[in-house]
C-alpha positions in Angstrom: -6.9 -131.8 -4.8 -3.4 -131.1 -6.1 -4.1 -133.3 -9.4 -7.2 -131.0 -9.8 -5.6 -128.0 -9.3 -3.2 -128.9 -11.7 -5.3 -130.2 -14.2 -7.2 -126.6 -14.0 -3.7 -124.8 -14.0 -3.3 -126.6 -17.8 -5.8 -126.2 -19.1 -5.9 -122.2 -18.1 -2.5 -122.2 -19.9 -4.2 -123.9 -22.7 -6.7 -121.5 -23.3 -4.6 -118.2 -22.8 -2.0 -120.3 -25.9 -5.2 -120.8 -27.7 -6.7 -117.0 -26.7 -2.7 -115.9 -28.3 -2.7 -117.5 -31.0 -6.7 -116.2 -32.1 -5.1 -112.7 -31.4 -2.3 -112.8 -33.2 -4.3 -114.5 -36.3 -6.3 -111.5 -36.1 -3.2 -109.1 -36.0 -2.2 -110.6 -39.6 -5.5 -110.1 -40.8 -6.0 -106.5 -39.5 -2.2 -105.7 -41.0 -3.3 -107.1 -44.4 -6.4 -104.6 -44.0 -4.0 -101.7 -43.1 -2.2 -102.4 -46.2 -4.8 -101.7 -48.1 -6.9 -98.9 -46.5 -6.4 -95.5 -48.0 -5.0 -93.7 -45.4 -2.1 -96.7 -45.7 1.3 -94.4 -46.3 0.1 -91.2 -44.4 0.5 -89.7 -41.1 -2.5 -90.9 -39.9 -2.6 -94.2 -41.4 1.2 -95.2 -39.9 0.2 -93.6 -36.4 -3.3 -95.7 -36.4 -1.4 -99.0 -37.6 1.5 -98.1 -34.3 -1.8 -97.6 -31.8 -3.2 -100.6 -32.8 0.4 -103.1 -32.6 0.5 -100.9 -29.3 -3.2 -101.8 -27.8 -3.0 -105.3 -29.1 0.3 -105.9 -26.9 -1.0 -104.2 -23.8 -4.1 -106.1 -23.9 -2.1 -109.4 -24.0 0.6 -108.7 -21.6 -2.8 -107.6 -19.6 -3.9 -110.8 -20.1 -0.6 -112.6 -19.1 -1.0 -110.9 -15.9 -4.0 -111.0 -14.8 -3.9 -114.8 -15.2 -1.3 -115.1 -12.9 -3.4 -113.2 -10.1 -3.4 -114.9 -7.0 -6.6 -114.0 -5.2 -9.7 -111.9 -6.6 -8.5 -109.2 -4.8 -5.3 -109.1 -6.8 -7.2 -109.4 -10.0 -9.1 -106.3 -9.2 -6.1 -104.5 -8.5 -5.0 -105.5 -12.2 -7.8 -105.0 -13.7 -8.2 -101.2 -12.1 -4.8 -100.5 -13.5 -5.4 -101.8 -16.7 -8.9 -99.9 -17.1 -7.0 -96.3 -15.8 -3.7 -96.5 -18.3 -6.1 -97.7 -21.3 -8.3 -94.7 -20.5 -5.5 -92.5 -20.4 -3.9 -94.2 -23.7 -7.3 -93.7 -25.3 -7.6 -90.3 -24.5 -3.5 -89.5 -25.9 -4.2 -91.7 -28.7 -7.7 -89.8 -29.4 -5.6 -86.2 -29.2 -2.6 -87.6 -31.8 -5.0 -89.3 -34.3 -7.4 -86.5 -34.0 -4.1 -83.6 -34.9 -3.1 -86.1 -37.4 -6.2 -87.0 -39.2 -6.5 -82.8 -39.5 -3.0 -82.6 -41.2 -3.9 -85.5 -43.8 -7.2 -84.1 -44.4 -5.4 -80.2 -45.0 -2.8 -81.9 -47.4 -5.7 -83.3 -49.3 -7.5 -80.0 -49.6 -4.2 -78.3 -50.9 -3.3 -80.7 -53.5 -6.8 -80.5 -55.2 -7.1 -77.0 -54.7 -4.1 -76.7 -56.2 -5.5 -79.2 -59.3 -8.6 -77.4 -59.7 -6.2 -73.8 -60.2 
């Protein structure tokens, strides 16, 4: 039973290395994609890139912990407090991007109003 458990144990550990290093892949590709996307260099862009680093690690410290739950009950518990502060983050994040997004869009409007003058 022991030699089971540990066998599971390892290969859980495993698969969260293997679940980390697919993440973090990804994070280089979606950086790459930053780089390149027009907004890249504003307000909006920078904050967006910072939200997304930010979201990434939560979800994987999330991850770290939850794995380390010792009953279902426990795992509940985690998974309740993850769902409430990402709901929260979302709705913060939503209010910055949105008061952002509105100031980038403005200096836009301005510098070809001023080229069409």
């Amino acid at each position: 039973m022991a030699d089971e458990t540990n066998r599971m144990e390892k290969a859980v550990e495993q698969s969260m290395s293997q679940a980390q290093e697919a993440m973090e892949s990804y994070f280089d590709v979606v950086q790459k994609a930053f780089a390149m996307n027009p907004w890249s260099g504003t307000e909006f862009g920078d904050k967006a890139q910072r939200f997304y680093s930010q979201n990434i690690q939560t979800t994987l410290e999330h991850v770290q912990k939850l794995s380390q739950a010792r009953d279902l009950q426990e795992a509940i518990k985690i998974q309740t407090e993850y769902l409430q502060k990402q709901m929260q983050s979302f709705v913060e994040q939503s209010k910055t991007l949105s008061e952002a997004f509105i100031k980038s869009a403005e200096s836009v409007l301005k510098s070809r109003s001023g080229m069409s003058s």
